[in-house]
N, C-alpha and C positions, 0 to 999 in steps of 0.2 A: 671418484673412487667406485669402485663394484660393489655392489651390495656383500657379494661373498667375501672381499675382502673388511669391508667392514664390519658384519658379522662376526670374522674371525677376531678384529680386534675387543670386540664386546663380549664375547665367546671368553677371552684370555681373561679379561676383567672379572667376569662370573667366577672366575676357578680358581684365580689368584683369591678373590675377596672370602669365598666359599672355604675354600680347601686350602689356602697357604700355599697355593704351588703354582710354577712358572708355567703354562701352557705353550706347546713348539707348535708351530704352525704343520706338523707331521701329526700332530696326536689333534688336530681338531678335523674332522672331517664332514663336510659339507655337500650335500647331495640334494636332486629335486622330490619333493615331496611325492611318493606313490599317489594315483589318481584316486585311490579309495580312502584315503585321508583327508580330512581338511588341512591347509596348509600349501606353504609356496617352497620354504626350501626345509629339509630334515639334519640336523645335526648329531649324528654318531658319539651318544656317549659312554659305548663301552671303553675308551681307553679312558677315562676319570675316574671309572669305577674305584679300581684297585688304590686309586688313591687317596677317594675318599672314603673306603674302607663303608661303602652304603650297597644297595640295592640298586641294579640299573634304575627300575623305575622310581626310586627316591629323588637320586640324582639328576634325573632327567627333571621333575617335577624341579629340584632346586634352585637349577641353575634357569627353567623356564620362569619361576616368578620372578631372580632374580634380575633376568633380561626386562621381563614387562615393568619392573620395576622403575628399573634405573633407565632405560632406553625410550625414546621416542621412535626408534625402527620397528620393534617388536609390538604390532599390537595385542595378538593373543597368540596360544600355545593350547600344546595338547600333548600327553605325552602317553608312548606305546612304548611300553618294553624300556630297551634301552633304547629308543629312538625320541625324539625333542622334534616335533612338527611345527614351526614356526609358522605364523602368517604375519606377514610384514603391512606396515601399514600404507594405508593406500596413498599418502601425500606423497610416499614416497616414489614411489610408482609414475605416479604425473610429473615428477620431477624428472624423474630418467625418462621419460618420454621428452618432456621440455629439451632435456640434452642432447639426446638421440635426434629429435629434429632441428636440432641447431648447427649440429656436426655436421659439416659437408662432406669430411671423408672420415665418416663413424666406420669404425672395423677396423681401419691403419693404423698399423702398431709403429712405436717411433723406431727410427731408422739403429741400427744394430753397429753401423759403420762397415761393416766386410762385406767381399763382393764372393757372389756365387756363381760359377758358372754351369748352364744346365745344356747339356747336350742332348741332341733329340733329330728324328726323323731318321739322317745317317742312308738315302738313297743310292741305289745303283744308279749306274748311267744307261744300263742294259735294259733298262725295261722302265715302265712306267708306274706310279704308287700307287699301291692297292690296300684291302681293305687292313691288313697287319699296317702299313703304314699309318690308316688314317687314326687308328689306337695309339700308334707312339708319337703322332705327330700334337694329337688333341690332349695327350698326358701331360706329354713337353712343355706343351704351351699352358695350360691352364698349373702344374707345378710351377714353373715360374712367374706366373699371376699373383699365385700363393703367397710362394716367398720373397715378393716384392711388398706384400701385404704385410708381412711378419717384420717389416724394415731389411731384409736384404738390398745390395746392388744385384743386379740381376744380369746378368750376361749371357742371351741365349744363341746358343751356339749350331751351326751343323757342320758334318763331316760328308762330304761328299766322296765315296768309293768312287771315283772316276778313271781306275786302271786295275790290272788284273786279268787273269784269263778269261772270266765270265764279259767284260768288254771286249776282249779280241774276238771270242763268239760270236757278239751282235753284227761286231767288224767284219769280220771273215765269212758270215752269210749274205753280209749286206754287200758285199763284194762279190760273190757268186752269182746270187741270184737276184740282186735289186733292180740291174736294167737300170742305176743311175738316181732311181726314184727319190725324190724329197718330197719333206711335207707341204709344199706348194704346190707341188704334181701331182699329189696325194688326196690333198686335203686333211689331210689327217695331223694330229700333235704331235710334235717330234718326239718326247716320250713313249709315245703311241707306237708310232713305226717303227724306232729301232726295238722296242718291245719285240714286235713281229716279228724281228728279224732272229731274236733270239731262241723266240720259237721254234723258226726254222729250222737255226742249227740244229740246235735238240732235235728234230723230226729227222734230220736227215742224218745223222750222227747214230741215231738207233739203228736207221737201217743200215748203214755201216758194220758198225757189231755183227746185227742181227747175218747178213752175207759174211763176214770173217767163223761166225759158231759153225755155218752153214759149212766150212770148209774142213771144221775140223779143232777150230782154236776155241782156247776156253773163254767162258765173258770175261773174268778181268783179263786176259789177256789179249781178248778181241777190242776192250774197251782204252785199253793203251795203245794199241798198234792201229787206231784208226785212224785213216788219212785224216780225216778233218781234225780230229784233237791232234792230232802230231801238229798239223797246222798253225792251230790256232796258236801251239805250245811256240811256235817257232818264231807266229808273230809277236808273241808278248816278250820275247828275248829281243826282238829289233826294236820292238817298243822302249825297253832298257837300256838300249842301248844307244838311242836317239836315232832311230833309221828316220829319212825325213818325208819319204813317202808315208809310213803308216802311223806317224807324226801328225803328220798335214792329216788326213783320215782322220784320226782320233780326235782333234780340234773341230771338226766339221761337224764329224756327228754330236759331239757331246755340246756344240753349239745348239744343235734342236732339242736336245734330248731337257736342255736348261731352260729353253723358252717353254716348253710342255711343263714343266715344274714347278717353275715361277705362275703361270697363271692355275697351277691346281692349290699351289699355298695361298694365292689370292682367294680363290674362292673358299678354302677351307679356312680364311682366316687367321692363318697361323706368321708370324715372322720370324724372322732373326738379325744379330746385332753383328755376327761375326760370320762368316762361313770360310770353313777351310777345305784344303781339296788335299787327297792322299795323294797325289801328282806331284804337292811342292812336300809334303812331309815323310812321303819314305823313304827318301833320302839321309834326311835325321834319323829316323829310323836304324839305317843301315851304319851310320857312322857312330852311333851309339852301340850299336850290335858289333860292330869290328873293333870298337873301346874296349867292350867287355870280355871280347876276345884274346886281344892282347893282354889285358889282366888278370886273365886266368876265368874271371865267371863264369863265361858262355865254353863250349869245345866244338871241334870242327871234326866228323866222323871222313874213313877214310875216304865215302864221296864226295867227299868238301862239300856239304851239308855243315853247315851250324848247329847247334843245340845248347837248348838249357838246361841242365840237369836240378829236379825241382822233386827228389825223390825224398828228402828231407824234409823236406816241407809236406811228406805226405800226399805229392800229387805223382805226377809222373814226367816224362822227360818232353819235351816242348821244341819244335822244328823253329827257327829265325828266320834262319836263309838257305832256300833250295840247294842242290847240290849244283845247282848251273849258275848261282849267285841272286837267282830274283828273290823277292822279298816274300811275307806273306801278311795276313791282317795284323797279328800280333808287333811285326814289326815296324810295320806304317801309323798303329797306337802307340808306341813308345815315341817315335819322332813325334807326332799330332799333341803328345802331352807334353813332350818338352817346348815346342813352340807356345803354346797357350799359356806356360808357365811364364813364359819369356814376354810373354806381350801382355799379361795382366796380370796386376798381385792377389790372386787368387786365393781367398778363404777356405771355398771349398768347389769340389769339381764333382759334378755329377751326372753319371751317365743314361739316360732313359732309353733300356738296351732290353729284350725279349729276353725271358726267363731261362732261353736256352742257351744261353752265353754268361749264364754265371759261372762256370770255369773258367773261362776266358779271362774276365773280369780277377777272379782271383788270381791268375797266373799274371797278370797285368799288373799289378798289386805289387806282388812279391818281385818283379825284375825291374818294376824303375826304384824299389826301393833298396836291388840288390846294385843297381848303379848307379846309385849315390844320389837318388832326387830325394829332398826331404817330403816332398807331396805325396809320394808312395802308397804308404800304409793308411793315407787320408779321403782316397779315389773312393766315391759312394756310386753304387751298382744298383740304380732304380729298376730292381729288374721285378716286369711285369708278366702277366698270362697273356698266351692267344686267344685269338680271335677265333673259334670255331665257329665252321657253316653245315647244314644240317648233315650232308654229305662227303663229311671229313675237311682234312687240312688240304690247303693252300697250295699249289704248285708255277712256279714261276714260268719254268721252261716248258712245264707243259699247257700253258694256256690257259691254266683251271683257275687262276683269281679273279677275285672280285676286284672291278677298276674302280680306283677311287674316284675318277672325273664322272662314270657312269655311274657311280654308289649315288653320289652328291645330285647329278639330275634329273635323277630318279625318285629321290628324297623330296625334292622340290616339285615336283612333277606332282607326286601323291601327297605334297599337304596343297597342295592348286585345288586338287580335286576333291578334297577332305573339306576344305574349308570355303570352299565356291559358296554355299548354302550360306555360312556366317557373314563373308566379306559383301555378299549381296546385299545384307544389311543396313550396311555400314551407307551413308549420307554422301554424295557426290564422290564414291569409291571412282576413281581413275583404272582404269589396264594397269599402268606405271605403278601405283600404290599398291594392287592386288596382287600383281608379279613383286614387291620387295615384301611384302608380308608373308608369302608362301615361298618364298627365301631364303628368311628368318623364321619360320616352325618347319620347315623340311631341315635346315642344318642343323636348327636347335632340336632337334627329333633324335637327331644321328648322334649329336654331340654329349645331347646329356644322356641319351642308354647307355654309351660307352663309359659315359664317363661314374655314372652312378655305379657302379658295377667295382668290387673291389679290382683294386689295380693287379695285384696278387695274381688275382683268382684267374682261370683260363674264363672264354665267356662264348656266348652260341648268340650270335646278331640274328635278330627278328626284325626286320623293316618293318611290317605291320603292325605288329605292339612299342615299337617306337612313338609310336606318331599320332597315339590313340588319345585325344583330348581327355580322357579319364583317366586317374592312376594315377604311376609315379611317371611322370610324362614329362619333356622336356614343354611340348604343346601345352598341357595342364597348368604348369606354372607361367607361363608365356600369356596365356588366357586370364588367369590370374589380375597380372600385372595390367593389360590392357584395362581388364573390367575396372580397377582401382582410378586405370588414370579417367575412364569415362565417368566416373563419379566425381572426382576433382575438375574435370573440366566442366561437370555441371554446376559446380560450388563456386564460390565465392569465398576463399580459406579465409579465418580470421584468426589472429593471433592466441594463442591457448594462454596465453599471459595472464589475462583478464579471470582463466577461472580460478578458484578458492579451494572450495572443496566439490567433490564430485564424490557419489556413492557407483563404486566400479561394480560391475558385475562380472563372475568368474571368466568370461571370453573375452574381456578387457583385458583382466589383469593377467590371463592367461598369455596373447598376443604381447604385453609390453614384456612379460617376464622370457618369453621368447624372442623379443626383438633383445634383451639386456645379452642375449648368449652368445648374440654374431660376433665378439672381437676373441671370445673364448674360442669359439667353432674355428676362426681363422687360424688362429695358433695350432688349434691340433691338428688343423688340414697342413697346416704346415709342418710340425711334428713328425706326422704321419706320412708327410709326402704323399696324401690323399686327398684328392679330388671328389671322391666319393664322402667322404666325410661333407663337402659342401652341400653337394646334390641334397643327400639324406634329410640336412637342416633345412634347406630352403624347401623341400616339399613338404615338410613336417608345419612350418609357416606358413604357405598355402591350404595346404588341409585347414588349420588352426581360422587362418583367414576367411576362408571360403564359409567356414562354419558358422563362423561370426555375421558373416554379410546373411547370410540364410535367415539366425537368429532375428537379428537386430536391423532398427528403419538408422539409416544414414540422412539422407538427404529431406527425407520428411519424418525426422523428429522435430516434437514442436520447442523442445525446449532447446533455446539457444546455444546455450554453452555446452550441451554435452552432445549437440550437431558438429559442433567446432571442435569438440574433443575427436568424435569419431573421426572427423575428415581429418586431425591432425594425425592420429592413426593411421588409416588409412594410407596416409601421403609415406609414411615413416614407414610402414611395411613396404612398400611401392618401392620407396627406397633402399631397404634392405637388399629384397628380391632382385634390382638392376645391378646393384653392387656384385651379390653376389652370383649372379648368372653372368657378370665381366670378368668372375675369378674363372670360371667355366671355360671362358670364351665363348661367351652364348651374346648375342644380341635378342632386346625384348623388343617386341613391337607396341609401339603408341595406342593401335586402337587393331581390333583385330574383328 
C-alpha cells in the first residue's frame, strides 16, 4: 500500500478518536512537505478545523501527537499554521525500497479490462514526414506507452490519406515532368521523390496563375481556371471512379511513397497494431453520408453538393460531398470510425490530431452521433501545438520543412560529434558500439525536447539545446543512467535483506521518497494524456540522483551494509529512469 494511502487511513483514525467524526478521504489532504520544513509529506488541516471547533495550529498539534502516538509510520512532526509536517519513519522507507526493487514491473497499474484505441501520425502519400509529423508521431507513441501503463488495451492505430487532390498533384507532376524517374534511378526514398514531385506542382501551378493575372483575370479566378488544377481535379474524378490507368499509377507510386515511411518509423521508433487507408474507408464514408441523406440529416444544395447543417449546434454548415460527388476528409472520418468500431470493442477512441483541427474534431462528434453511432459523443481530440522553427511555419508544397529522415541524421550526426571525447573513454569502445550510442542520445535528444514540452503548448525546436548533456536533457538523463549501471557493474550487489536498521541521510530518503511517486506520476501522465508529465519527474530523479552520487561514496564506503544499500538504490533509480524513458520511447544506453 502507498504511504499516502496509509496515512490517510491513520489520518481518519486521528479525527474519529479526537473529534467524533467520520473523515472522507476528500477532507484529508495530503501533499510533499516544502523544502524549508523538516519533513516528508504535510497534511492540510484546515478542513477539521470547523470541526473541532479549535485553532488550526491546536489541531494540527493534536492530531500530530496523536499519530506519533498510536502509529509506528509517524516518527516525529512539527506543526505550522494549519499545516502537520510529518516525517515518516525511516524503516519505513527501506521497506519500500525492499519493494520497489523486487518489482519487475514497478509503475504498472493493474489492467483496467477496456481497450483504447490511439490514432496518430495520419501521413499524406504526397510527400514525406517532417518535423509536424515527428511531434505527433512521438506523442502517439509514448501516449500509448502510458496508457498501457495505466492497464489499458492499447490499439495503436494510423490512418493513411492515400487519395485526394493533394495525391493527384504528386501524380499529375510526376507525369509531366518525371522522365519515368523512380527511386532506384534516383537513389532517392520514395517518400522523398514524390515529395518533389509535389513541389513541382506547386511551382508550376503558380506560374500558371501568375500568366492567367497577367492576362487580365483575378487570382481566385486565375487559381480555379488553371490548366493544371483543372487537371489534377479531373484526375481525382477518374480516380473515383475507378479509371485503371490512373489506378495502376496511384498503386505504383504510393508503393514507394510506403517503403520511405516504413523505414522512417523504423528509425523513429514508432509502431502500430492496425493501419488503415482512406482508399478502403470513404466509401463507408459516402454510404453513411447518402443514409443520412435519405433521412433527412444531411441536405443536398442545388449543385448536388451535400451539407450538414450544424447551425444549432452553434457551429456552422459543413460540405460531405462535392457537388461532382467526391468525397472530402470529413467524410472518409466518419467511414474510418465506423470500420474501427466494427473490428474492435472500443472503450475509447482517441485522436492525436494538431490543434488546428479541433473544429473538425467537433464537427465529427456531433455527426456520427447525429447517425446513430453510440461512440459519437465519446471520440477524445488529443489535440496538441505546433512545432515552430525560428523563421515561421511549415510549408509543404513549398519545399520549406524540416525532413524528418534529415532531422533524425543529423541528430545523430551531432551527438557522434558531442560525444566522440566520452565514448573515447569508454574500454575496447568498437565503431559498431559508438555508432548505436550516438543513435540512442541524438534520437533520445529529439525525443525528449519534444516530448517534455507541454503537448498543449505550440513549441520552437532548438537542435543544439537538445542535445546538451546539461539541463533538462534527454542526453543528461541518458548519462545519468549509464553512470549508475557503470557503478553496478563495478559492484557486486548484495541482498539489502540482511540490513536492520540504517540512519538515512536526507538524499537517501529524499531519492526513495521520489522513487515511491513513479506509479502516482504514471497515472497522471495518463490522466493528463501527458508525456511531459513523465519527462518533468524523470529529470527531477536525475537531478535528485546526480546530487546524491556528488554528495555521498558508493563503491568505497567502508561500511558494508549501507554500500549495499546505496547500490540497491542506485540499481532502483536505474530502474525507474529505463522504465520510464520506455514510456517516452526513449532508449538508454548501457555505458556511454
Amino acid at each position: 500500500m502507498k504511504l499516502e494511502d496509509i496515512l490517510k487511513e491513520q489520518v481518519k483514525g486521528a479525527v474519529k478518536a479526537l473529534y467524533q467524526v467520520e473523515a472522507t478521504d476528500q477532507m484529508i489532504q495530503l501533499q510533499k512537505t516544502r523544502p524549508e520544513f523538516e519533513g516528508n509529506i504535510t497534511l492540510v488541516v484546515f478542513p477539521f478545523v470547523k470541526l473541532a471547533r479549535k485553532a488550526p495550529a491546536q489541531v494540527a498539534q493534536e492530531i500530530g501527537d496523536y499519530l506519533v502516538q498510536s502509529s509506528h509510520l509517524v516518527q516525529r512532526f512539527n506543526a505550522v499554521q494549519g499545516f502537520l509536517n510529518i516525517t515518516i519513519n525511516q524503516d519505513f522507507w527501506i521497506e519500500q525500497l525492499r519493494a520497489i526493487d523486487a518489482d519487475n514491473q514497478y509503475g504498472q497499474l493493474p489492467s483496467n479490462g477496456k481497450l483504447m484505441m490511439v490514432e496518430y501520425s495520419s501521413p499524406n502519400t504526397n510527400k514525406p514526414l517532417h518535423l509536424g509529423h515527428v511531434r505527433n508521431n512521438l506523442l502517439g507513441y509514448s501516449i500509448s506507452k502510458i496508457q498501457e501503463a495505466n492497464g489499458w488495451k492499447v490499439v495503436k492505430t494510423n490512418i493513411v490519406n492515400d487519395r485526394g487532390i493533394h495525391i493527384c498533384k504528386s501524380m499529375l507532376a510526376w507525369l509531366r515532368f518525371g522522365n519515368n524517374e523512380t527511386p532506384e534511378s534516383s537513389g532517392k526514398k520514395g517518400d522523398h521523390l514524390i515529395g518533389d514531385y509535389y513541389v513541382r506542382f506547386d511551382k508550376e501551378y503558380k506560374k500558371e496563375v501568375a500568366s492567367l493575372m497577367e492576362q487580365g483575370m483575378d487570382e481566385e479566378t486565375a487559381k480555379r481556371e488553371a490548366p493544371l488544377m483543372k487537371e489534377a481535379q479531373a484526375m481525382l474524378l477518374k480516380w473515383e471512379q475507378g479509371d485503371p490507368e490512373v489506378r495502376a499509377l496511384w498503386q505504383k507510386m504510393n508503393t514507394w511513397v510506403y517503403a520511405g515511411f516504413d523505414e522512417t518509423y523504423k528509425m523513429m521508433g514508432v509502431d502500430f497494431d492496425k493501419i488503415y487507408y482512406e482508399s478502403n474507408t470513404y466509401l463507408e464514408g459516402k454510404s453513411e453520408v447518402e443514409k443520412g441523406l435519405q433521412s433527412g440529416i444531411f441536405y443536398r444544395r442545388e449543385d448536388n453538393s451535400v451539407w450538414a447543417d450544424l447551425t444549432k449546434d452553434g457551429l456552422d454548415e459543413k460540405l460531405l460531398l462535392r457537388q461532382d460527388g467526391t468525397s472530402v476528409y470529413m467524410t472518409q472520418d466518419i467511414g474510418t470510425a465506423k470500420l474501427r468500431f466494427q473490428d474492435y470493442p472500443i472503450d475509447k477512441m482517441v485522436y492525436v490530431v494538431g490543434n488546428e483541427q479541433e473544429y473538425h474534431f467537433k464537427v465529427l462528434s456531433i455527426l456520427l452521433d447525429r447517425l446513430g453511432f453510440p461512440f459519437g459523443k465519446e471520440l477524445v481530440h488529443f489535440s496538441y501545438g505546433m512545432v515552430e522553427l525560428p523563421n515561421g511555419k511549415m510549408k509543404s508544397r513549398e519545399g520549406t520543412v524540416v525532413d524528418a529522415d534529415d532531422l533524425m541524421a543529423a541528430m545523430i550526426s551531432d551527438a557522434k560529434d558531442i560525444s566522440k571525447d566520452k565514448v573515447n573513454t569508454l574500454p575496447d569502445i568498437t565503431e559498431a558500439e559508438a555508432n548505436e550510442i550516438a543513435r540512442k542520445v541524438g534520437l533520445g535528444a529529439l525525443k525528449y525536447f519534444i516530448l517534455k514540452v507541454d503537448p498543449r503548448k505550440n513549441m520552437l525546436f532548438n537542435p543544439a539545446e537538445s542535445i546538451d548533456f546539461n539541463g533538462n536533457t534527454g542526453p543528461f538523463i541518458q548519462y545519468t543512467y549509464a553512470r549508475i549501471q557503470s557503478v553496478l557493474r563495478k559492484a557486486n550487489i548484495d541482498k539489502l535483506d540482511e540490513i536492520k536498521q540504517l540512519e538515512l541521510n536526507d538524499k537517501e530518503l529524499a531519492l526513495i521518497q521520489r522513487l515511491g511517486d513513479f506509479p502516482v506520476i504514471i497515472k497522471q501522465a495518463g490522466d493528463e494524456f501527458s508525456p511531459a508529465v513523465i519527462c518533468n519527474y524523470t529529470y527531477a530523479l536525475a537531478q535528485e540522483f546526480n546530487s546524491f552520487y556528488h554528495d555521498y561514496s558508493i563503491l568505497n564506503e567502508e561500511k558494508k551494509e549501507v554500500r549495499d544499500f546505496r547500490l540497491m538504490l542506485s540499481a532502483s533509480v536505474a530502474k525507474v529512469i529505463r522504465r520510464a524513458m520506455e514510456l517516452l520511447g526513449i532508449e538508454v544506453p548501457e555505458r556511454m
